[in-house]
N, CA and C atoms of all chains as a GROMACS GRO file, in nm:
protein
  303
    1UNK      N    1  -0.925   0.115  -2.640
    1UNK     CA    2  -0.852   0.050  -2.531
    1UNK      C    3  -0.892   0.111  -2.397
    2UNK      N    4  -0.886   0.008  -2.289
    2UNK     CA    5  -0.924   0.066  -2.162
    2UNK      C    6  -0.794   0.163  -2.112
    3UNK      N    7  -0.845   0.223  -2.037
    3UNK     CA    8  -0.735   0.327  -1.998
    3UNK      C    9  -0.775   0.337  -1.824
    4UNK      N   10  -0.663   0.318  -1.745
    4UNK     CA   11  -0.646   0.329  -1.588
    4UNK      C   12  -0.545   0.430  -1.582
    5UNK      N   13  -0.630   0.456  -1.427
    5UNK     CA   14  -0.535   0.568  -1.366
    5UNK      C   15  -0.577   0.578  -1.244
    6UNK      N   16  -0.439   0.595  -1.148
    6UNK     CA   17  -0.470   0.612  -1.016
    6UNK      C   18  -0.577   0.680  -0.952
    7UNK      N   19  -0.656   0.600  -0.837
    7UNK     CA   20  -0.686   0.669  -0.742
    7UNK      C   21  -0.665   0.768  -0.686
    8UNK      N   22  -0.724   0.910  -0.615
    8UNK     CA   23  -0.692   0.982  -0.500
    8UNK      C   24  -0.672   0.857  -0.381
    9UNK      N   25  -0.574   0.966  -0.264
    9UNK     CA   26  -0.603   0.977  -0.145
    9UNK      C   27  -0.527   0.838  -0.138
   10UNK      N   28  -0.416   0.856  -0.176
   10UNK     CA   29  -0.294   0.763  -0.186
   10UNK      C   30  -0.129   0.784  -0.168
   11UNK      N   31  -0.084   0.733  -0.076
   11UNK     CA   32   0.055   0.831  -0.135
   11UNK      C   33   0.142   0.704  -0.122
   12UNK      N   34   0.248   0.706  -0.168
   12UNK     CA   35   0.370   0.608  -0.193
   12UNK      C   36   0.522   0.656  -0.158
   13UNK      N   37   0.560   0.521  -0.109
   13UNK     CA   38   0.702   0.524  -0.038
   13UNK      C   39   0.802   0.428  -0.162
   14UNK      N   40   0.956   0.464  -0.183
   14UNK     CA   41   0.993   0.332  -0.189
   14UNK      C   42   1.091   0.290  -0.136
   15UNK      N   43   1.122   0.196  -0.126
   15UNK     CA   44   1.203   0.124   0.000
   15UNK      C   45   1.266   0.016  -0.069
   16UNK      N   46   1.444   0.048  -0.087
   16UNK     CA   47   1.513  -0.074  -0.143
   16UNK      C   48   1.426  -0.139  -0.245
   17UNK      N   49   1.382  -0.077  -0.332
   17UNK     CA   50   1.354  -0.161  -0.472
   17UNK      C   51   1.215  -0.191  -0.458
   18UNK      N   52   1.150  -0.131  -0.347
   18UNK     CA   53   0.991  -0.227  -0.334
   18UNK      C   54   0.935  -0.087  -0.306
   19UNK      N   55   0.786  -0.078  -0.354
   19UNK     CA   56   0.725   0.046  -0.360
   19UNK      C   57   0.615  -0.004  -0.276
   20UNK      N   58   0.595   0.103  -0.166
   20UNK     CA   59   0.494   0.068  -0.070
   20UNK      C   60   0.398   0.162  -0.086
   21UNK      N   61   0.276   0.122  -0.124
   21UNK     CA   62   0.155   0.223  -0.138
   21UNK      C   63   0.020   0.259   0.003
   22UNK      N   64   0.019   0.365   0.002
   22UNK     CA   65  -0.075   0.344   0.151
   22UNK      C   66  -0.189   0.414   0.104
   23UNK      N   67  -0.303   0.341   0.099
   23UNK     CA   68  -0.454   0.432   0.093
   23UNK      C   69  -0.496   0.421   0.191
   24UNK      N   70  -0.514   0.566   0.222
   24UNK     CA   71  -0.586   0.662   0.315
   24UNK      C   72  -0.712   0.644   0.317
   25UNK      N   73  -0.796   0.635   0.255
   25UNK     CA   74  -0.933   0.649   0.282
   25UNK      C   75  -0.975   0.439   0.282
   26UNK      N   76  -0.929   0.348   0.230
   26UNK     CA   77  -0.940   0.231   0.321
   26UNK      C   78  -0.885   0.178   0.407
   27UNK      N   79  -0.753   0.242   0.434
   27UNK     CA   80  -0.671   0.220   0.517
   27UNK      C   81  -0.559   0.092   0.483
   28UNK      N   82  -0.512   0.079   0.349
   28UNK     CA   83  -0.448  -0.051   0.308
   28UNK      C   84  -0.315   0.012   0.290
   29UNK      N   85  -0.210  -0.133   0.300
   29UNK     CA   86  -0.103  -0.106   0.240
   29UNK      C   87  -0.091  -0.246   0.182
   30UNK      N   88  -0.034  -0.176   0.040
   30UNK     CA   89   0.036  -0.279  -0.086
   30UNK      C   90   0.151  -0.292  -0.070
   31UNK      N   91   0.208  -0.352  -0.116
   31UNK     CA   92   0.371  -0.378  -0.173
   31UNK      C   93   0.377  -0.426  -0.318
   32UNK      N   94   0.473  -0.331  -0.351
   32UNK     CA   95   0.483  -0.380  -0.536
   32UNK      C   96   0.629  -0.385  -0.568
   33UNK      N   97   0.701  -0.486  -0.656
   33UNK     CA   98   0.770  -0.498  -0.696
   33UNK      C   99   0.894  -0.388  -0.752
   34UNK      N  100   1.016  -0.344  -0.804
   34UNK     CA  101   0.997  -0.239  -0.858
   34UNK      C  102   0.946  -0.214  -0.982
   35UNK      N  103   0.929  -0.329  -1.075
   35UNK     CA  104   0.878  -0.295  -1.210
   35UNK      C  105   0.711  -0.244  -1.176
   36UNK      N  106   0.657  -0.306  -1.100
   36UNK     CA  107   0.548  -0.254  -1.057
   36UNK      C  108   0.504  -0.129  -0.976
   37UNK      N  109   0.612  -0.075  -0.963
   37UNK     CA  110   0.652   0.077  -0.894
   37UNK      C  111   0.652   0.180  -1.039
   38UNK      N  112   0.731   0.122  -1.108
   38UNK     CA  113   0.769   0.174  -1.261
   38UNK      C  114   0.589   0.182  -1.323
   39UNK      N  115   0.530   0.114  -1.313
   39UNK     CA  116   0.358   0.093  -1.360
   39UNK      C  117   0.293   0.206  -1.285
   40UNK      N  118   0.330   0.190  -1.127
   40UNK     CA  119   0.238   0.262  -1.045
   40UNK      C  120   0.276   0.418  -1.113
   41UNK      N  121   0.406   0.432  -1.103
   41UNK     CA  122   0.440   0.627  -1.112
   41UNK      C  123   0.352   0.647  -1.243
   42UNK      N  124   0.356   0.569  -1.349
   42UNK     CA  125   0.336   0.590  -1.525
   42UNK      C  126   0.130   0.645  -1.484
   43UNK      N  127   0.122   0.551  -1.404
   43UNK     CA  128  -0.043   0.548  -1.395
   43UNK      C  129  -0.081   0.692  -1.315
   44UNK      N  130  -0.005   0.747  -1.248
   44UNK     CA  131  -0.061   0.932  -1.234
   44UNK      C  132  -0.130   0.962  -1.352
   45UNK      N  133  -0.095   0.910  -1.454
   45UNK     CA  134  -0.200   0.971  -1.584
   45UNK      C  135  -0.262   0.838  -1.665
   46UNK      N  136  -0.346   0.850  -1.734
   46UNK     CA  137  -0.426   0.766  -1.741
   46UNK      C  138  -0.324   0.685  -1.885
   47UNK      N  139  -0.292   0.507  -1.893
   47UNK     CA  140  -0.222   0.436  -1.911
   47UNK      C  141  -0.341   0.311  -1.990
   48UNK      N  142  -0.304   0.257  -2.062
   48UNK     CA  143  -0.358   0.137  -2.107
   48UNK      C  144  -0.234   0.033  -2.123
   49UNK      N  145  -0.276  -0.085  -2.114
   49UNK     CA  146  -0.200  -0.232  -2.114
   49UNK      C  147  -0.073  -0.160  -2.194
   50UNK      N  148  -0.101  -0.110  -2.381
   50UNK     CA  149  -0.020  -0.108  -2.458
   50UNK      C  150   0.081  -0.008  -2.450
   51UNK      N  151   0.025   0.074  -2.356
   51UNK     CA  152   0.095   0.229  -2.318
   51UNK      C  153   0.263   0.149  -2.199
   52UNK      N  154   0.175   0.092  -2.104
   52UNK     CA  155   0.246  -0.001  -2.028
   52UNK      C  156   0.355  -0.024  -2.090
   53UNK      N  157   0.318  -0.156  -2.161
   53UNK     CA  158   0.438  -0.244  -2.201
   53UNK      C  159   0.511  -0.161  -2.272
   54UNK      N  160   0.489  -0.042  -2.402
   54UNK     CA  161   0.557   0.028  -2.441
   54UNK      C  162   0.673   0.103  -2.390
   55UNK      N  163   0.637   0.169  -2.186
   55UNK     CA  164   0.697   0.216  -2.129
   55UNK      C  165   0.844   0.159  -2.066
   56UNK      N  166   0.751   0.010  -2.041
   56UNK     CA  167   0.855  -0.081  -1.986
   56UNK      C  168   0.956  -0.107  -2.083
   57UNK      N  169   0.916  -0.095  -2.189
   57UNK     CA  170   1.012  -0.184  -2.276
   57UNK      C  171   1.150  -0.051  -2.306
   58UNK      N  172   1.057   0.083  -2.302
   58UNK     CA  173   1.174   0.199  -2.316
   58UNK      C  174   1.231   0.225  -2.201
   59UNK      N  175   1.209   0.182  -2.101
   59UNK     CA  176   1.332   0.225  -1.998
   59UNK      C  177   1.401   0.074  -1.964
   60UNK      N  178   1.304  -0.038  -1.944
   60UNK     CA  179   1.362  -0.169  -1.885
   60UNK      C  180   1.489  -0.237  -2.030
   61UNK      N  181   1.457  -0.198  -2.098
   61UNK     CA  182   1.467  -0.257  -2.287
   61UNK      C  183   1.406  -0.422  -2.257
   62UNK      N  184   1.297  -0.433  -2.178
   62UNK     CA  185   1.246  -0.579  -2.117
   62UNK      C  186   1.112  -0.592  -2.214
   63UNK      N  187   1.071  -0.739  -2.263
   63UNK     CA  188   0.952  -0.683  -2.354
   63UNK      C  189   0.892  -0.799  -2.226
   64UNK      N  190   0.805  -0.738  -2.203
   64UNK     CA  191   0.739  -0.806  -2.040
   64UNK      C  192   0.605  -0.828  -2.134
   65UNK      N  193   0.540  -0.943  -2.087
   65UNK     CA  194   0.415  -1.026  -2.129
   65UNK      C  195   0.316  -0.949  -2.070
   66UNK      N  196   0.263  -0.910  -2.218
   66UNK     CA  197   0.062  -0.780  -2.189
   66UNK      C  198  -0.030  -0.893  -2.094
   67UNK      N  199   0.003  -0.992  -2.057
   67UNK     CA  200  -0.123  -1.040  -1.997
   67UNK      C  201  -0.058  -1.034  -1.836
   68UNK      N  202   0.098  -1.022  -1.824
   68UNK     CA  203   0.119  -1.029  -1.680
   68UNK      C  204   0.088  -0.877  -1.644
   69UNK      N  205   0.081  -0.752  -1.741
   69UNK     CA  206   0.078  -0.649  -1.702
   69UNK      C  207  -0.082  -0.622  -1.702
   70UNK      N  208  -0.151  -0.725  -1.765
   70UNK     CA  209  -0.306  -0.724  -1.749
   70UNK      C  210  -0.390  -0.756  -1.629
   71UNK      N  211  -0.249  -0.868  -1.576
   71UNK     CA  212  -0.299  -0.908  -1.468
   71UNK      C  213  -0.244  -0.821  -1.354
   72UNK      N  214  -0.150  -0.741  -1.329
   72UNK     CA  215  -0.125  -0.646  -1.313
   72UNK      C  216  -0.182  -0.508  -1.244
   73UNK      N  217  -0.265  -0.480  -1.382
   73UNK     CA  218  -0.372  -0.381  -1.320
   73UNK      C  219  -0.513  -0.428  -1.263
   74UNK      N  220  -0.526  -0.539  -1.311
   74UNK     CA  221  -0.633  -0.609  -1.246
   74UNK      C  222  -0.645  -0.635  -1.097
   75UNK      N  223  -0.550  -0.657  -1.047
   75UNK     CA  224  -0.459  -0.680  -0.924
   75UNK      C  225  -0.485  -0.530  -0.840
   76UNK      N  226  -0.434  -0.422  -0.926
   76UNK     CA  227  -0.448  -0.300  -0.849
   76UNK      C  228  -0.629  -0.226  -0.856
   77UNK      N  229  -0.673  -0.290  -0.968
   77UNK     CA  230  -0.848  -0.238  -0.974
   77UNK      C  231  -0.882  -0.355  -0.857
   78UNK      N  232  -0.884  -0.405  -0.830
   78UNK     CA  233  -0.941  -0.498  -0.721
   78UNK      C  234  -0.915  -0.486  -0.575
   79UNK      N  235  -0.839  -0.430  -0.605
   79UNK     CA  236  -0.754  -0.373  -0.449
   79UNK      C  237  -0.759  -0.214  -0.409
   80UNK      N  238  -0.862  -0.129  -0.527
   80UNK     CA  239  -0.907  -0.019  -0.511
   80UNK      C  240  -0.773   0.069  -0.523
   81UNK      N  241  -0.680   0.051  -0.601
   81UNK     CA  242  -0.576   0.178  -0.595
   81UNK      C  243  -0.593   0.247  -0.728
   82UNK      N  244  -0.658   0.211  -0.820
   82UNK     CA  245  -0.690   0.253  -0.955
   82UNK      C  246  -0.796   0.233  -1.024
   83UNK      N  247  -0.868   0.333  -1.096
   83UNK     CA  248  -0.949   0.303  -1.152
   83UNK      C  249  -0.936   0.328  -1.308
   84UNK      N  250  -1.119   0.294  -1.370
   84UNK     CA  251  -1.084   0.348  -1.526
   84UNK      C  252  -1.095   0.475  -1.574
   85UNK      N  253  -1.013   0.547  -1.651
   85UNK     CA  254  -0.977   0.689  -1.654
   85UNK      C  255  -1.105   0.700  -1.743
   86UNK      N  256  -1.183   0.830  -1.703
   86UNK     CA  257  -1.296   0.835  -1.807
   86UNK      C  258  -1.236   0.960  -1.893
   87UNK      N  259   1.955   0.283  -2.008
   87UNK     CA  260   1.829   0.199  -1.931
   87UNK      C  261   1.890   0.131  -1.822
   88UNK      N  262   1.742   0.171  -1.730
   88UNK     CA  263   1.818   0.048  -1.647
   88UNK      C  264   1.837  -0.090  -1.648
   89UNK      N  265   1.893  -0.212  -1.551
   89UNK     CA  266   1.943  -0.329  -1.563
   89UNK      C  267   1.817  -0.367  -1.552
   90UNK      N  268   1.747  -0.504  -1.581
   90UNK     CA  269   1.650  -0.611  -1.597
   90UNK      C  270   1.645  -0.590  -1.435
   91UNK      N  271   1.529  -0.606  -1.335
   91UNK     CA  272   1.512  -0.584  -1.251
   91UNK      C  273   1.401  -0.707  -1.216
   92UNK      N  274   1.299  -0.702  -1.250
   92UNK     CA  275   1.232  -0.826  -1.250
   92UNK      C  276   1.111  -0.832  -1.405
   93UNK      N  277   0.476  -0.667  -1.012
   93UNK     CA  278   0.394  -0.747  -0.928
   93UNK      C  279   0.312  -0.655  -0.829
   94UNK      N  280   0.209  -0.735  -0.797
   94UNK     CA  281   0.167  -0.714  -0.631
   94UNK      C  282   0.231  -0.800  -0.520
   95UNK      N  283   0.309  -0.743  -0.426
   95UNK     CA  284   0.412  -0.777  -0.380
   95UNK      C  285   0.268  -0.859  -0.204
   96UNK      N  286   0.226  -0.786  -0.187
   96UNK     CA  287   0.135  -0.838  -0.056
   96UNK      C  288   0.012  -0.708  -0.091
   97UNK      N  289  -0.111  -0.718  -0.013
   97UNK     CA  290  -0.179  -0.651   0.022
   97UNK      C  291  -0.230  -0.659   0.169
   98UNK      N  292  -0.270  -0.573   0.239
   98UNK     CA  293  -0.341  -0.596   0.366
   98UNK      C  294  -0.363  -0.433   0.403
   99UNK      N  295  -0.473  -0.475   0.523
   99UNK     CA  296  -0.558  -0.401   0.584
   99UNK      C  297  -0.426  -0.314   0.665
  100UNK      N  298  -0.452  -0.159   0.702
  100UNK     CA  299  -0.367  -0.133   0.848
  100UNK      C  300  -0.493  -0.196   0.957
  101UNK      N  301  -0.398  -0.233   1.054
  101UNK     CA  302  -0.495  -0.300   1.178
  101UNK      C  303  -0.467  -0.134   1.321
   0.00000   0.00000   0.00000
């Protein structure tokens, strides 16, 4: 399984339920949901789809769809806040 | 646990 994990040279705020991410070295800011805040903290260490949904499902008790959380990190590899953990 | 709560919410450049 692929395995992601945050970028350096990033730091994060959150604000009323919405997690604001700021990279420093392109100069972007994201906004993520909070379940997607819940993804971002988990991904400090390196995470795969199944690791994900597993997490979500033990704190949210939510069984959230592997392809929205696929699309998910896809979302954040494209937008340079994460990469694949080697 | 917490309550059911619900993404990439926006992206952009700082200008």
């Amino acid at each position: 399984m692929v395995q992601f994990v945050q970028k350096k040279n990033v730091a994060q705020i959150e604000v009323e339920n919405e997690w604001i991410i700021l990279d420093t070295e392109q100069y972007t800011v994201t906004r993520l949901n909070d379940l997607g805040g819940f993804c971002w903290q988990k991904l400090r260490e390196a995470q795969t789809v199944d690791s994900l949904y597993k997490a979500i499902d033990l704190e949210y008790g939510v069984e959230c769809e592997k392809d929205a959380i696929d699309h998910f990190l896809a979302d954040l590899t494209k937008y340079g806040l994460i990469s694949h953990a080697v | 646990k917490k309550e059911k709560a619900s993404l990439v919410l926006s992206h952009q450049p700082i200008k």
